[in-house]
Biotite code that builds the C-alpha atoms (Angstrom):
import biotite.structure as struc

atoms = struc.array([
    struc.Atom([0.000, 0.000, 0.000], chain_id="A", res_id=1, res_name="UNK", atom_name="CA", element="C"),
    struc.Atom([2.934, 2.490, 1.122], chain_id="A", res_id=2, res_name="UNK", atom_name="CA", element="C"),
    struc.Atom([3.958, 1.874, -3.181], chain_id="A", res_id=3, res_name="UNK", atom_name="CA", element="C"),
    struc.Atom([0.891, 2.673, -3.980], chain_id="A", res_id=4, res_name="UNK", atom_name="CA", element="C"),
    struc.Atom([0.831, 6.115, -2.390], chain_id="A", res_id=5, res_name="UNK", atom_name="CA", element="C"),
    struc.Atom([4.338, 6.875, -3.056], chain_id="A", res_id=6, res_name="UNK", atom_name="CA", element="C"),
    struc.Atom([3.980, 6.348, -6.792], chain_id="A", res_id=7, res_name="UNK", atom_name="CA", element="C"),
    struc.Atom([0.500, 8.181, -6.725], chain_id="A", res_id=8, res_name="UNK", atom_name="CA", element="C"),
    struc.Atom([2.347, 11.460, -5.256], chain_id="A", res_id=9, res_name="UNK", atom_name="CA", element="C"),
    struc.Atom([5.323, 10.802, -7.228], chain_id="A", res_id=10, res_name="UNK", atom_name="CA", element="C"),
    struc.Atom([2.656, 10.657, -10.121], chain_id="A", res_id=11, res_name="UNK", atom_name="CA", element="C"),
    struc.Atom([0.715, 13.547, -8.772], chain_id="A", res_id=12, res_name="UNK", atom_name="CA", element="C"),
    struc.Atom([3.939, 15.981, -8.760], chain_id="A", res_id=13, res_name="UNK", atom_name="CA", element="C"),
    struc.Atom([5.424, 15.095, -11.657], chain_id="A", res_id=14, res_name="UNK", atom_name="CA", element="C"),
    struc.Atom([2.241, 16.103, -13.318], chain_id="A", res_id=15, res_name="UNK", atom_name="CA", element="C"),
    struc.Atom([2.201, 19.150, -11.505], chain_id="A", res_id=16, res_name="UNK", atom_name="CA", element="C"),
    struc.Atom([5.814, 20.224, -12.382], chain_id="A", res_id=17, res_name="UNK", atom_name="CA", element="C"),
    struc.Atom([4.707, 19.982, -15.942], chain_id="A", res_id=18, res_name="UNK", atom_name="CA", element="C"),
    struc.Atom([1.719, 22.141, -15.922], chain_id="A", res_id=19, res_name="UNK", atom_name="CA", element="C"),
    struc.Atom([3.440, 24.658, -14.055], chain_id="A", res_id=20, res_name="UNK", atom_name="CA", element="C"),
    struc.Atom([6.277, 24.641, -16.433], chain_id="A", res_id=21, res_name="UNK", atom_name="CA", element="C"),
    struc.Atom([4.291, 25.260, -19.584], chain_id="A", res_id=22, res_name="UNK", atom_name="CA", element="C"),
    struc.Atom([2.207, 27.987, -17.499], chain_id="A", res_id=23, res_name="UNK", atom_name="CA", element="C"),
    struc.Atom([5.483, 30.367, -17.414], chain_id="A", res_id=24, res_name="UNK", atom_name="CA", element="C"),
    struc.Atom([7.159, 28.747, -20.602], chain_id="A", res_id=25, res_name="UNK", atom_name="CA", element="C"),
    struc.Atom([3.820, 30.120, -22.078], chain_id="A", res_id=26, res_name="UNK", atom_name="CA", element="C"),
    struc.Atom([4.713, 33.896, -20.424], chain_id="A", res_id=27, res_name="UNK", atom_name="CA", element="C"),
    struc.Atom([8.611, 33.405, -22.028], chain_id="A", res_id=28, res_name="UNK", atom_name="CA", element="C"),
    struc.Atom([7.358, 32.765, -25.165], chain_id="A", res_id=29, res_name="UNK", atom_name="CA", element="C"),
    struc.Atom([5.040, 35.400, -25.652], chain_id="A", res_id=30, res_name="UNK", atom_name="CA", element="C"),
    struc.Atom([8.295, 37.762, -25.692], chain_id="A", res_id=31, res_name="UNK", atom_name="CA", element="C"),
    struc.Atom([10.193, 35.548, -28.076], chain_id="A", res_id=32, res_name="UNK", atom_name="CA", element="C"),
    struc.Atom([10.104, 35.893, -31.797], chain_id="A", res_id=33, res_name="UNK", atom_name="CA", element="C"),
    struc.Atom([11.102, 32.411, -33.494], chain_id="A", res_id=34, res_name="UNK", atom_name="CA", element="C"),
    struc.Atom([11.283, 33.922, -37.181], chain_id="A", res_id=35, res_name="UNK", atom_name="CA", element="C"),
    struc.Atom([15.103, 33.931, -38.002], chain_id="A", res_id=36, res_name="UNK", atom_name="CA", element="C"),
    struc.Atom([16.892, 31.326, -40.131], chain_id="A", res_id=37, res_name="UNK", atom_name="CA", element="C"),
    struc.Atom([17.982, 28.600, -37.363], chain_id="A", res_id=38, res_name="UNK", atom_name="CA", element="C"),
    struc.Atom([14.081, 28.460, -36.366], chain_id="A", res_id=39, res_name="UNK", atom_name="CA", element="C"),
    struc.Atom([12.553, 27.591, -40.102], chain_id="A", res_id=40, res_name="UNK", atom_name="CA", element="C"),
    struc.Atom([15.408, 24.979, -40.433], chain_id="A", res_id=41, res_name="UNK", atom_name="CA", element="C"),
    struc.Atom([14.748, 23.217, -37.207], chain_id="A", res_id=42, res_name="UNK", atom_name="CA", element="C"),
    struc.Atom([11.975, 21.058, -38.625], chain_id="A", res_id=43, res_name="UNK", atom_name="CA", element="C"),
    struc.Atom([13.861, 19.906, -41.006], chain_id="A", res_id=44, res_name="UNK", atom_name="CA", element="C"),
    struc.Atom([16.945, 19.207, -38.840], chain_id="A", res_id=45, res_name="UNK", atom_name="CA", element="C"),
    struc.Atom([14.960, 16.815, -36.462], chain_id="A", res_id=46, res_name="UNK", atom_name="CA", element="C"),
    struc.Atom([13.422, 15.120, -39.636], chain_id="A", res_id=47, res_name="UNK", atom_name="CA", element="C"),
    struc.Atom([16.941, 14.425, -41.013], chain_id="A", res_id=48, res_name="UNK", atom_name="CA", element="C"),
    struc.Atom([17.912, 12.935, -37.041], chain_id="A", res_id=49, res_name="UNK", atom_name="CA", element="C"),
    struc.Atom([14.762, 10.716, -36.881], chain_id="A", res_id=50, res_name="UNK", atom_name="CA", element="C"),
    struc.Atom([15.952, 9.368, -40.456], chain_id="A", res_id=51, res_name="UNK", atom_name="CA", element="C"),
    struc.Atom([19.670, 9.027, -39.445], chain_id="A", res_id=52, res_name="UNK", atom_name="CA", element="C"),
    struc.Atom([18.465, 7.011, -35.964], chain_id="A", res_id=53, res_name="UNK", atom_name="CA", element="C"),
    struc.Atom([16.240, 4.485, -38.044], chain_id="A", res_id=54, res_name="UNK", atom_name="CA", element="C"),
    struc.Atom([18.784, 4.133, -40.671], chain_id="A", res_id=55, res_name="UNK", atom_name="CA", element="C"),
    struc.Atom([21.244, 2.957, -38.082], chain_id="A", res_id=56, res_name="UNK", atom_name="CA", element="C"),
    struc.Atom([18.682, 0.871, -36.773], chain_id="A", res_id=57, res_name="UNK", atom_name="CA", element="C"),
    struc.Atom([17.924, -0.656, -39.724], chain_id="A", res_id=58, res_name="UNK", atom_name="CA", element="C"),
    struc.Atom([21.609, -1.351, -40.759], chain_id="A", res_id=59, res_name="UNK", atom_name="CA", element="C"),
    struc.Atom([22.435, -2.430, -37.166], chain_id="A", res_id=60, res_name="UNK", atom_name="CA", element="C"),
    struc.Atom([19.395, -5.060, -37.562], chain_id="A", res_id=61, res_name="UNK", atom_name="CA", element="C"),
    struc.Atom([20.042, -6.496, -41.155], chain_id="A", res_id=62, res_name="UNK", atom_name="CA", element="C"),
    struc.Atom([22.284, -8.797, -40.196], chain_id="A", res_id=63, res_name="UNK", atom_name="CA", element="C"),
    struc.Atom([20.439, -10.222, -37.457], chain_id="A", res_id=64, res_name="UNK", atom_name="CA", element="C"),
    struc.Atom([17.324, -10.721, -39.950], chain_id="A", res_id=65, res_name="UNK", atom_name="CA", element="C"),
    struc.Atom([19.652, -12.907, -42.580], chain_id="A", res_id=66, res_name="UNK", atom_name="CA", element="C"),
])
């Protein structure tokens, strides 16, 4: 039982932290302007890591598979 109410507080401030984070992350980001260069590139960027990480994957696994 003493698990139980651990995780459920554990649980209950973790969730907590979170919606008090994006409360003043929404404040920041009111002031910030997220039109240069580095900003429109970003999506991109992440694509191009998500492709790299499942490439690896893929060439990591191939010989496994044979």
């Amino acid at each position: 039982m003493l698990l139980i109410v651990a995780f459920s507080a554990g649980l209950a401030l973790s969730i907590t932290g979170i919606g008090l984070v994006a409360v003043f992350a929404k404040q920041i980001f009111k002031r910030a302007s997220f039109n240069g260069p580095l900003v429109r590139l970003l999506p991109a960027a992440s694509a191009l890591v998500i492709l790299a990480a499942g490439l690896a994957m893929t060439v990591r696994a191939l010989p496994k598979v044979s």
